[in-house]
C-alpha positions in Angstrom: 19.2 -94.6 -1.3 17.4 -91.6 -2.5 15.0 -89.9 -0.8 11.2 -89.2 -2.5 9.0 -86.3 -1.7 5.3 -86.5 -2.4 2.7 -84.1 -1.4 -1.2 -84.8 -0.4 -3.5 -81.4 0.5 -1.6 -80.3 3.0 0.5 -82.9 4.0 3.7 -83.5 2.6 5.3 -87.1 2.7 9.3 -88.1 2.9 10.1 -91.6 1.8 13.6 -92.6 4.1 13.8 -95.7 2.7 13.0 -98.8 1.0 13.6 -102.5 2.2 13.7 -105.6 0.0 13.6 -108.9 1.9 13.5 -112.1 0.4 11.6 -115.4 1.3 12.7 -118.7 -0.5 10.1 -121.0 -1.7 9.9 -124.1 -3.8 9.5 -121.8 -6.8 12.2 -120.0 -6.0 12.5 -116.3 -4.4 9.6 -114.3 -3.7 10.5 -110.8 -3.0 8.5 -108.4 -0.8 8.9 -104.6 0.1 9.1 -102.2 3.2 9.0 -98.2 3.1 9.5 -96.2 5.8 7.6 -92.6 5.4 7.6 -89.7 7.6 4.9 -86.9 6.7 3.9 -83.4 8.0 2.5 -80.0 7.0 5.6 -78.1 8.0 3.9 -76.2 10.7 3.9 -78.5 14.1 2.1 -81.8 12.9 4.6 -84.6 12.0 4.0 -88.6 11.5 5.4 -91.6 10.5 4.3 -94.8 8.8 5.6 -97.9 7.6 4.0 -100.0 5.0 4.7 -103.5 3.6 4.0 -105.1 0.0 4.7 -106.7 -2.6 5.1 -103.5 -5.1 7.2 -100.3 -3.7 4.2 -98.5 -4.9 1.8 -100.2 -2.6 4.5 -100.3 0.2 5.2 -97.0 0.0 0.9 -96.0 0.0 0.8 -97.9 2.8 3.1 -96.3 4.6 1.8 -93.0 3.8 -1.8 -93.4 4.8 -0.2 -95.1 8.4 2.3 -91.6 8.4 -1.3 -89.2 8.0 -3.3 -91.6 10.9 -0.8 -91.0 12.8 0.2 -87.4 12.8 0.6 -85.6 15.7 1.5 -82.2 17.4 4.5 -80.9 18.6 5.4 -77.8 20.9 7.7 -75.1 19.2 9.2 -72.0 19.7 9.7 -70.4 16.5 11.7 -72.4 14.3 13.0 -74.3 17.1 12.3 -76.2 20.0 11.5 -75.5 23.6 14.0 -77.1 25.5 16.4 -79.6 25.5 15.1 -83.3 24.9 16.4 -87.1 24.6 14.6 -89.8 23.0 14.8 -93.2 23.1 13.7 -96.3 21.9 15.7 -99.7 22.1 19.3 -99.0 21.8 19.1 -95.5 19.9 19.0 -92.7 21.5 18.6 -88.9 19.6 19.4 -86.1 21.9 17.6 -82.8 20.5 18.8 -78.8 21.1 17.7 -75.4 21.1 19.6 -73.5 18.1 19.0 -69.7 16.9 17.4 -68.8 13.9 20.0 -69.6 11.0 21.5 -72.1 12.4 19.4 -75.0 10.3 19.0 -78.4 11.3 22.4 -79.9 12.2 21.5 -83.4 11.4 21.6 -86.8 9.8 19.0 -87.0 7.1 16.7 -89.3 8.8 16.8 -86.9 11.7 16.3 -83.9 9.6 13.6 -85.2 7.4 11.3 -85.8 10.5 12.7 -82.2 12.1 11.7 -80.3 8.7 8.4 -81.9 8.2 7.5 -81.2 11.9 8.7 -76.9 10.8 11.8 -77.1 12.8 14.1 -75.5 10.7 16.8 -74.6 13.8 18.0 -77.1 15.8 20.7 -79.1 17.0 20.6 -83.1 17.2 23.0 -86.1 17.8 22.4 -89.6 17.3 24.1 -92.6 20.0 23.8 -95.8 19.9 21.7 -97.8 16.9 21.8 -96.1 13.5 19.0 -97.9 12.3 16.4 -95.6 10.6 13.6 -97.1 12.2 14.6 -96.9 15.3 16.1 -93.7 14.9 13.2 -92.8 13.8 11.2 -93.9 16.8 12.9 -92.3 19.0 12.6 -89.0 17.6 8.8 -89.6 18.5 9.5 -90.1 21.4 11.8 -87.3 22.3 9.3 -85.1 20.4 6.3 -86.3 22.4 7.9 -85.6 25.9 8.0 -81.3 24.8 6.5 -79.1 26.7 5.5 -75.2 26.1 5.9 -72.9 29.1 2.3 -72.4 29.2 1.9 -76.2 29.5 4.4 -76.6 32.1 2.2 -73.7 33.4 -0.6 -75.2 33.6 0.6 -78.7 35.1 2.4 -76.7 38.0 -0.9 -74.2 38.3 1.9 -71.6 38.5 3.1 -68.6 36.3 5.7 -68.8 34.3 8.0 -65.5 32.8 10.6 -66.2 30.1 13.0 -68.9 29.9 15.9 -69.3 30.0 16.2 -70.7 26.0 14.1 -67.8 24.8 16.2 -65.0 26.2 19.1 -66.6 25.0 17.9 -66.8 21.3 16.4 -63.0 22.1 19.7 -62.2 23.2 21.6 -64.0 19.5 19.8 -62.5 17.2 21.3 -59.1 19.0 24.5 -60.2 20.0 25.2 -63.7 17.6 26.4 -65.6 20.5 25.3 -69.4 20.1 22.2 -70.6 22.1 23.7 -72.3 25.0 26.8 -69.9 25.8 26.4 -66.6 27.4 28.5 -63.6 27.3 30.7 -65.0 30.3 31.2 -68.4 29.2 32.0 -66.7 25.8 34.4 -64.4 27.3 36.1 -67.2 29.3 36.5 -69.3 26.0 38.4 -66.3 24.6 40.7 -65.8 27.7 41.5 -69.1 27.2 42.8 -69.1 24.2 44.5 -65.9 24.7 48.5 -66.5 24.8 49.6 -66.0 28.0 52.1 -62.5 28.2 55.6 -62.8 29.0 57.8 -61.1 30.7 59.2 -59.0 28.3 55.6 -58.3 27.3 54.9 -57.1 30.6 57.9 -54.6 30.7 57.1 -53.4 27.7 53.4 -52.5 28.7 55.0 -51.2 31.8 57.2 -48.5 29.5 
């Protein structure tokens, strides 16, 4: 189905999809209408709505005005996330990763609508379980809801907090391009691996 942007002040609105579902009556079938909207102003505030009736354009103004009550803030760093998170609801499950700047959103497009609306631009995501869009959906919420910035964890712990660990690594890309995730070692390691391994005659000829 294709997707629909529409924009409100400063709140921008997705449409992911569009149900029909049908009732059967002594008339005959009476049709109604679902939408499922995810909104957000791009810079940390993301929501989600869904509205049912018996028009799309009513469904999906429903849905919108549910997506803007219920818009909320989210923790980033940059263009990414914080940390690694998993959310769940039912029997999906969206698991959620630091990526570098440039990297984009490596996503589904239900996943990545919700992502870009909330200004993550960078990030890595996979999807398990139930591919339904409002579940998947859902549990993005929820893995989105459980970040935390340092100075939060900070707080909590009434400790001081220096760097992490995800935020020297993407220091450390933009200098040296390795991925978010793999340092120099592990990088090195990879490439010993797939090194050939030297034969004999190789090793008399080095010898020479």
């Amino acid at each position: 189905m294709q997707r629909v942007q529409d924009k409100v002040g400063d709140i921008e609105f997705h449409t992911i999809g569009v149900y029909r579902t049908s009732a059967t009556v002594k008339g005959g079938r009476r049709f109604s209408f679902g939408a499922l909207v995810v909104g957000g102003d791009r810079n940390g505030r993301v929501g989600y709505g869904y509205g049912k009736a018996n028009e799309v354009p009513a469904a999906i103004e429903k849905a919108q005005k549910e997506a803007k009550r219920s818009l909320m803030p989210i923790a980033r760093l940059g263009t990414t996330i914080h940390h690694e998170v998993n959310g769940t609801f039912g029997s999906a499950q969206v698991r959620m990763l630091p990526a570098t700047p440039g990297t984009g959103v490596v996503a589904g497009a239900t996943v990545r609508a919700v992502l870009e609306m909330a200004g993550v631009t960078d990030c890595m995501t996979k999807c398990y379980g139930s591919t339904n869009a409002r579940n998947v959906v859902k549990a993005i919420f929820d893995g989105l809801g459980a970040l935390r910035s340092p100075a939060e964890v900070a707080q909590l712990r009434g400790v001081e907090l220096g760097e992490t660990a995800i935020a020297g690594r993407i220091g450390k890309a933009k200098t040296t391009g390795v991925p978010v995730g793999v340092g120099a070692s592990e990088a090195d390691a990879s490439k010993s691996d797939d090194a050939e391994p030297a034969t004999e005659g190789d090793e008399a000829s080095a010898s020479n």
